[in-house]
LONU-499835 format. One record per residue (C-alpha): x, y, z; residue in one letter. Coordinates in steps of 0.1 Angstrom, whole numbers, plus 5000, padded with zeros to 4 digits. Each point is the difference from the previous one (the first is absolute). Example, Ala and Ser with C-alpha at 12.3 -4.5 7.8 and 13.67 -1.06 7.14 Angstrom:
REM residues 2
512349555078A/501450344993S/
***
This chain:
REM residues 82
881343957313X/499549654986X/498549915038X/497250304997X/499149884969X/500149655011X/497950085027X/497450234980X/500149734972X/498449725028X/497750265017X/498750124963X/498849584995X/498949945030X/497750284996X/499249894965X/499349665013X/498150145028X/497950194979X/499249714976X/499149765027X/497450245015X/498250114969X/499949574996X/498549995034X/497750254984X/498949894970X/499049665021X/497450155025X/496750104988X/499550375003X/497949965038X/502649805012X/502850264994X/497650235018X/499049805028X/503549815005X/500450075035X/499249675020X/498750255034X/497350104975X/498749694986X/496449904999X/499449685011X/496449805005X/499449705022X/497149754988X/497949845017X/502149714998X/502850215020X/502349984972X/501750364995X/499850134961X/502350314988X/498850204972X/502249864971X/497749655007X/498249904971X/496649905025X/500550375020X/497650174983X/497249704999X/500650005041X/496450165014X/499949885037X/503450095015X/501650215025X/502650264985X/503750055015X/502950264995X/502849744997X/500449654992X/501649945036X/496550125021X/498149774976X/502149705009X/500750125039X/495950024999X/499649614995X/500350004961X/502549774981X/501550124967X/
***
């Protein structure tokens, strides 16, 4: 008896601790980047200097001549630099 509750004692924190560290995770990330988290879905831009922005850069959004990419890995494998 004293192992089950041993046992369900360590699995109750873990998942307490679990739980605490994720909503931390959360609370960190702005609300697009908890939507858009997955890195095969990232938008990237390369300038005309070739050097590969993701969206979360502050100059991203003033970028105007660029060609656009699904990943940061096929901007970089395309001749860009990070």
């Amino acid at each position: 008896m004293v192992k089950v509750l041993t046992i369900l004692f360590i699995f109750i924190t873990v998942t307490i601790y679990a739980e605490a560290e994720n909503k931390k995770i959360d609370n960190d990330l702005h609300y697009t980047k908890k939507i858009f988290r997955s890195k095969q879905n990232l938008l990237v831009k390369k300038d005309l200097n070739k050097q590969c922005l993701i969206s979360s850069d502050k100059s991203f959004n003033s970028i105007k001549d660029y060609k656009k990419y699904n990943s940061l890995d096929a901007c970089i494998q395309s001749g860009g630099w990070r």
